[in-house]
C-alpha positions in Angstrom: 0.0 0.0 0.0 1.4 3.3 -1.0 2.1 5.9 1.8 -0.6 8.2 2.6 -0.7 11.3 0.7 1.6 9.8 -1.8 0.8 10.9 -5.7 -0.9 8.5 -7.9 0.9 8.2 -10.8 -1.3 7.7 -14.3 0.0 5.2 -16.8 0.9 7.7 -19.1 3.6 9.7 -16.6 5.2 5.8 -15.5 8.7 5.9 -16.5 9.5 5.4 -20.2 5.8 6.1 -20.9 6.4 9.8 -21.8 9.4 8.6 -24.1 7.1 5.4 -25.6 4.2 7.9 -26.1 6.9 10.5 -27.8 8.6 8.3 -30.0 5.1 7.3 -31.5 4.1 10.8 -32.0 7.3 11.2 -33.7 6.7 8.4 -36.3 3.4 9.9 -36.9 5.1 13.1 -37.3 7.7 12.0 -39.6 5.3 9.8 -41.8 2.8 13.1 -41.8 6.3 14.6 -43.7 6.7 11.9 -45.9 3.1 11.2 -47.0 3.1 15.2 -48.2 6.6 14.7 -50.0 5.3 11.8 -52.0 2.2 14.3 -52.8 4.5 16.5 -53.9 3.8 18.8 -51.3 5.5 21.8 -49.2 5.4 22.3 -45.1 6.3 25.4 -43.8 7.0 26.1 -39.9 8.2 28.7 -37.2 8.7 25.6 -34.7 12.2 26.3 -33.4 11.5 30.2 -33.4 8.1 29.7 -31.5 9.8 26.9 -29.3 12.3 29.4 -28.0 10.0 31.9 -27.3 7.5 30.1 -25.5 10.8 29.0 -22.8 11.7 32.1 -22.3 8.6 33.2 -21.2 7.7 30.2 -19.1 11.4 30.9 -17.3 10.5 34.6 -16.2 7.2 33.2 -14.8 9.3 30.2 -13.0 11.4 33.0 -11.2 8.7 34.8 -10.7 6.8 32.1 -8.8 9.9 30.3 -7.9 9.2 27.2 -9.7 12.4 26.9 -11.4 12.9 22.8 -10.4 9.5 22.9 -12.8 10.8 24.6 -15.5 14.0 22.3 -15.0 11.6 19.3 -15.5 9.9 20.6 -18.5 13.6 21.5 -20.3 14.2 18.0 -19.6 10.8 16.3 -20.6 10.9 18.8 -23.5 14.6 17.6 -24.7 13.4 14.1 -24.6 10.2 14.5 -26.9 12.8 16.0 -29.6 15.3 13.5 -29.4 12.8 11.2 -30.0 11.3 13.2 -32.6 14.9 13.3 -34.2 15.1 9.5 -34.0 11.4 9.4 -35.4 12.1 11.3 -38.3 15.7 9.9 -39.5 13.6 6.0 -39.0 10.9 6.9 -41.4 12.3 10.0 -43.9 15.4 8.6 -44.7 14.2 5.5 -45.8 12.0 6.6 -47.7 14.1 9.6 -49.5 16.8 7.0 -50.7 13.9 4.6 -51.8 11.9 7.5 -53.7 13.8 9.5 -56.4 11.9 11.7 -56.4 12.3 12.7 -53.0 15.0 15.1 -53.4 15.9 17.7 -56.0 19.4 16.4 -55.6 17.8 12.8 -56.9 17.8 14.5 -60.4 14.2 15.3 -60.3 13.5 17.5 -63.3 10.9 19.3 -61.7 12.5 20.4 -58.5 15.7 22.9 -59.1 17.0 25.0 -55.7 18.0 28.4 -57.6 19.6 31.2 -55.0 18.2 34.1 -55.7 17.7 37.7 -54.5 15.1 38.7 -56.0 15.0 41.8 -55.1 18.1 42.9 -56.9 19.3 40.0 -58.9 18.1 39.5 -62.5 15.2 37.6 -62.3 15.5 34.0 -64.2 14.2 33.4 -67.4 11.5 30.7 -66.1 7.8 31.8 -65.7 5.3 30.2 -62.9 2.1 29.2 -62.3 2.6 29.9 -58.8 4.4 31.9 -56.7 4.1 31.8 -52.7 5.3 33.9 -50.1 5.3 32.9 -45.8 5.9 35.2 -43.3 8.7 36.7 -45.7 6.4 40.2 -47.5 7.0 41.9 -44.4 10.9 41.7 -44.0 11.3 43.4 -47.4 11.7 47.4 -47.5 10.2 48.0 -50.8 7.1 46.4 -50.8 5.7 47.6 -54.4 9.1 46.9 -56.3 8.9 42.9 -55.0 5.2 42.6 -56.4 6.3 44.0 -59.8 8.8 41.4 -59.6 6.8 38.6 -58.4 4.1 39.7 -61.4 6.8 39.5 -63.8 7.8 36.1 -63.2 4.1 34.8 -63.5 3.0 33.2 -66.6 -0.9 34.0 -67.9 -3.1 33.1 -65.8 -1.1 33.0 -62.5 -1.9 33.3 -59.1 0.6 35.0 -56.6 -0.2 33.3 -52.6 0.9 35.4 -49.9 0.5 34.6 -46.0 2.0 37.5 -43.5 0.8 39.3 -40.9 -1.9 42.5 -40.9 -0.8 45.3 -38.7 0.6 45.0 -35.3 2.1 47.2 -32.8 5.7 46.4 -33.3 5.9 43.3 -30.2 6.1 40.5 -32.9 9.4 40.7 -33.4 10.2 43.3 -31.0 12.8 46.4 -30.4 15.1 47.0 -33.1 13.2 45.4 -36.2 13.4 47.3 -39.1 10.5 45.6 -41.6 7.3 46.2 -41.9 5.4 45.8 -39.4 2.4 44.0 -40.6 0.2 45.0 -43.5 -3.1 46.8 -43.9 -4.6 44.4 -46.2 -6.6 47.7 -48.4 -3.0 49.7 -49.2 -1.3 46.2 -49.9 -4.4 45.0 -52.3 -3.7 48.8 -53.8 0.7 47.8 -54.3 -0.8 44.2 -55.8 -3.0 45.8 -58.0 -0.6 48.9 -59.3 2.2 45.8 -59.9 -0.3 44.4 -62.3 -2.6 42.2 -60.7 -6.0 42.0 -61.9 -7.6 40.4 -58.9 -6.7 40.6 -55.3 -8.8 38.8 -52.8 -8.0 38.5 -48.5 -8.6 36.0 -45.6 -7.7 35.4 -42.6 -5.3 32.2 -42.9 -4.5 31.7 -39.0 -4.4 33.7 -35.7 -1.4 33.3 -34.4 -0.2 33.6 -30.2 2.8 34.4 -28.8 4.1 35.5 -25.6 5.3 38.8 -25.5 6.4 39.6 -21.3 4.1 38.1 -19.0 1.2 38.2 -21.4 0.1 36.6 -24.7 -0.7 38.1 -27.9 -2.6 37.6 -30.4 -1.4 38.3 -34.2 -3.4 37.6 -37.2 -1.9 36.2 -40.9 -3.8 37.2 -43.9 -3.8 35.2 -46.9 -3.9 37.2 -50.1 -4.4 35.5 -53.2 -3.6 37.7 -56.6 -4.3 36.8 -60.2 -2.7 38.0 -63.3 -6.2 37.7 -65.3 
C-alpha cells in the first residue's frame, strides 16, 4: 500500500511512458512529412522560433513564482520528446528519400531545381510560374511595391501569386530593433498588388497566431492574399 498522501501516478507519466508515447508521436510526425513529399507537397514552420519563445517566457514566470525545479523538468521532458522526434524522423524519412527519387531535388528530379536568388536585386530568371508563394517573408522586405512588380513578372498568364503574413501590429512581434514592416493593412497592400499588375486581389484570414510577448500573450493575425494575373 502506497504511503498516505503519496501521488498517484497515471500510466501515461510511468517511467519510459512519456518517451514510448513521444517516440510514437514522432513516427506519426515523420510519416505526416513523408506522406506530403510523395504528394508532392511543401510544409512550412516557425517551430524552433516559437519553441524558443514560449521558454523564455515560461522561465521569467518560474522566477517569478519560484518554480524553477518545474521549468528544470519541462527543459528536460521537452529535450526528450525532440530526441525522440529526431530519431522518429531519420527512421521513417530517410528510408524513404533513398527509396523515392523523387524525393530530393538532388535525386535528379527534373521538376524540382533549388535556384539562390535575391530577387529583389538580382536579375530575375528566365523561367515563368504558375505559382508563386510567399510565408511570413512580405514583411521583412523594405520595398514592398518593387517585389510585387517582380513577383508579377515572373508569373505566366493566368497566375496566381499566394501570400500569408501578418496584418498590422504594434511592433511586439518581433520586438525592439526590427526594421520591416510591421504588418500589413490588407486595403493599401491590395492597392501595391494591383498597381504591380494584378487583376484580382482577394484576403482572408489564414491563421491567428499567439505568442508570448512579457508576462502576457498576444494575439497576431496572418492574412492570406491571393492575386491573379487575369
Amino acid at each position: 500500500m502506497p504511503p498516505r498522501n503519496a501521488p498517484e501516478c497515471a500510466p501515461e507519466c510511468a517511467p519510459g511512458a512519456g518517451n514510448k508515447g513521444g517516440l510514437a508521436a514522432s513516427l506519426n510526425y515523420a510519416l505526416s512529412f513523408c506522406l506530403i513529399q510523395f504528394a508532392h507537397g511543401t510544409l512550412a514552420t516557425k517551430q524552433p522560433a516559437m519553441t524558443a519563445a514560449t521558454m523564455a517566457a515560461r522561465l521569467k514566470q518560474a522566477r517569478r513564482h519560484g518554480r524553477l525545479r518545474e521549468f528544470v523538468d519541462e527543459v528536460a521532458n521537452l529535450t526528450r520528446s525532440q530526441v525522440a522526434a529526431i530519431v522518429g524522423n531519420l527512421a521513417l524519412v530517410v528510408p524513404a528519400a533513398r527509396g523515392d527519387p523523387g524525393a530530393s531535388a538532388a535525386a535528379g528530379d527534373p521538376a524540382m531545381r533549388a535556384v539562390k536568388l535575391d530577387l529583389v536585386a538580382d536579375p530575375l530568371p528566365a523561367e515563368r510560374y504558375d505559382l508563386v508563394y510567399s510565408l511570413m517573408t512580405l514583411h521583412h522586405i523594405p520595398d514592398t511595391a518593387a517585389v510585387l512588380a517582380r513577383l508579377r513578372a515572373v508569373l505566366r498568364e493566368p497566375g496566381w501569386l499566394a501570400v500569408a503574413d501578418l496584418d498590422t501590429e504594434d511592433g511586439s512581434f518581433h520586438g525592439a530593433g526590427f526594421d520591416g514592416h510591421l504588418g500589413f493593412d490588407r486595403d493599401r497592400l491590395g492597392t501595391l498588388a494591383r498597381a504591380a499588375g494584378f487583376a484580382t486581389v482577394a484576403f482572408s484570414t489564414a491563421h491567428v497566431m499567439t505568442s508570448p510577448v512579457g508576462a502576457a500573450t498576444r494575439t497576431y493575425p496572418i492574412f492570406l492574399m491571393v492575386a491573379t494575373t487575369t
